[in-house]
N, C-alpha and C positions, 0 to 999 in steps of 0.2 A: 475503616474506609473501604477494605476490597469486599466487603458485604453488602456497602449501599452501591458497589458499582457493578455487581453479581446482580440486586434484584434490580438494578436498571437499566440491565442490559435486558434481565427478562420482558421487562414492562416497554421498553423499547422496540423489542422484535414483535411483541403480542399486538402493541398499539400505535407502532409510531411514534414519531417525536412529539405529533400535536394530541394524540388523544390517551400520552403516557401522564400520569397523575401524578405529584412527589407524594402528595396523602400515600397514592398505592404501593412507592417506593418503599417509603417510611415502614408502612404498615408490613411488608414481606420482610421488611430487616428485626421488625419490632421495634421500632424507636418512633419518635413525635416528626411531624416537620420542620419543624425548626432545628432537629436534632441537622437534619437532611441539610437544612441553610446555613449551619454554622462549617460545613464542608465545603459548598459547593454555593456560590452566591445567585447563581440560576439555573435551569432546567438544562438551558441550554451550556452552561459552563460544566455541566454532571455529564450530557452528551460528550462534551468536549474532552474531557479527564477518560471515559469509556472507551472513546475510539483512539484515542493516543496511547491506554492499555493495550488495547486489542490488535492496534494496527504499529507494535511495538520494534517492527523491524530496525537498524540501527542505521539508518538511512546517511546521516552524518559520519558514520563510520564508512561506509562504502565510498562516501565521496572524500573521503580525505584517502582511503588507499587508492583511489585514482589518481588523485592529484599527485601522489607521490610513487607512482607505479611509473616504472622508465623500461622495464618490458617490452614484449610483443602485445601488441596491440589484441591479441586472439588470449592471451593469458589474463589482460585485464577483466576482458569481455564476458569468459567462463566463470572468473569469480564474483564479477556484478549478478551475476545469474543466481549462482548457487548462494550469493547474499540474501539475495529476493524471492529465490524458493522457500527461503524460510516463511515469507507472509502467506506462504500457502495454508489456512489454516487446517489442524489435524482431526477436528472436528465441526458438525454440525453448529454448536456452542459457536466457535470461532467465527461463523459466517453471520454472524450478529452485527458486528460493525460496519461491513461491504453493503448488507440489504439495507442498514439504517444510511447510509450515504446514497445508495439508489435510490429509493423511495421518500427521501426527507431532504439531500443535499441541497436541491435545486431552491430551498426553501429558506438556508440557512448560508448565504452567502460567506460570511466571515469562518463558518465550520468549513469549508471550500477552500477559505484562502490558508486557510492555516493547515490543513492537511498539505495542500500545495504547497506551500512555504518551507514546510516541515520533512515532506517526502520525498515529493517528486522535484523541488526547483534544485536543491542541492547535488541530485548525481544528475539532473541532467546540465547544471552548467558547471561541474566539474570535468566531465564528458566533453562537451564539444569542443574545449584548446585541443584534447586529447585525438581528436576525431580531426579538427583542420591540423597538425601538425602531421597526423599520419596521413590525411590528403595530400600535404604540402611534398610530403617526402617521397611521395606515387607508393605507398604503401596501403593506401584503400582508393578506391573508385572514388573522382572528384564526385562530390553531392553538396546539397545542403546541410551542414553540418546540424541544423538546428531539427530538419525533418528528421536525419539519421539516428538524435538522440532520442527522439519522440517514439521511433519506429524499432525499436531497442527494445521498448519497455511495452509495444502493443498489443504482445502475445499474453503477458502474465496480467494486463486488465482484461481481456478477450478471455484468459483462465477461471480470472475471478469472480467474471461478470455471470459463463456459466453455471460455476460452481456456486455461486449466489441465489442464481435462479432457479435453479435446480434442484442446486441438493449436490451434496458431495457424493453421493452412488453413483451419480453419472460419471463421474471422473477419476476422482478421488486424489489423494496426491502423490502418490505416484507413478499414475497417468499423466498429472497434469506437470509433475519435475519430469516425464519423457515430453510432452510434448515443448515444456520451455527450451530441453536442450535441443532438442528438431529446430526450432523456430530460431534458434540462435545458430545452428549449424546454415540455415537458410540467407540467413541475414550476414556471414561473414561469405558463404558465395557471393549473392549479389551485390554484396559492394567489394566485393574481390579483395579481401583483407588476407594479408600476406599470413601463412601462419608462422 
């Protein structure tokens, strides 16, 4: 299986999601199509398995050490970081799943909800009791708690959308781990988070 998700990650970045072929998949792995359907029940369920390899960060695990982080608020915060620098990917290869979501997401609703569901909804509503009880206590700047978790994570999509676009020479990653920790240093000024 990590060979048909190797050539369709290839065929993916070459083509897209609508003009990738499983024929073409198959055929890079060496095996039949049906070999390809007996894995993966559709094209779009092969997407689905590649970008949940690729975008492998442990997203359930951050938000449960939130939940059970009784710390400084600035202690949580540095380690939701350095959880999420890990999806910075180390290569070219890795920016495979970021360009297939920009360019095909908007096509593929249910690949949308389930990244969301999977990624991003778990630390950010582990996050915000975390975020109103430190409001509650004048340990951060009263806000919206629901913008503040949003505006947490805007810098490492703003990273990735770059480095997507681009090309990791432009940034690389560890430019792009200095500039998460700037953006988080930034973010605990303006909402005045106690350290």
């Amino acid at each position: 299986m990590p060979e048909i998700l190797k050539a369709a990650a290839i065929e993916f970045s070459k083509h897209g999601f609508p003009g990738a072929r499983m024929e073409d998949i198959a055929a890079r792995v060496g095996v039949t199509k049906p070999v390809i359907y007996r894995h993966f029940k559709s094209k779009q369920s092969l997407l689905e398995a590649l970008l949940r390899q690729e975008l492998s960060t442990d997203y359930s695990q951050i938000a449960d050490e939130i939940r059970l982080h009784r710390g400084p608020l600035v202690h949580i915060l540095k380690a939701i970081i350095a959880g999420v620098k890990q999806a910075v990917p180390a290569s070219a290869d890795g920016l495979s799943a970021y360009r297939l979501m920009l360019a095909d997401g908007y096509r593929l609703p249910s690949l949308r909800r389930a990244i969301q569901q999977s990624a991003l909804s778990p630390v950010r509503e582990a996050l915000k009791p975390v975020f109103v009880r430190a409001m509650a206590q004048g340990k951060m700047r009263k806000a919206d708690p629901d913008f503040a978790t949003r505006e947490v994570f805007a810098p490492l999509f703003q990273a990735m959308m770059v480095l997507t676009i681009t090309g990791l020479d432009t940034w690389g990653p560890r430019a792009t781990a200095d500039y998460l920790d700037h953006a988080l240093d930034s973010f605990i000024r303006s909402y005045e988070i106690d350290a």
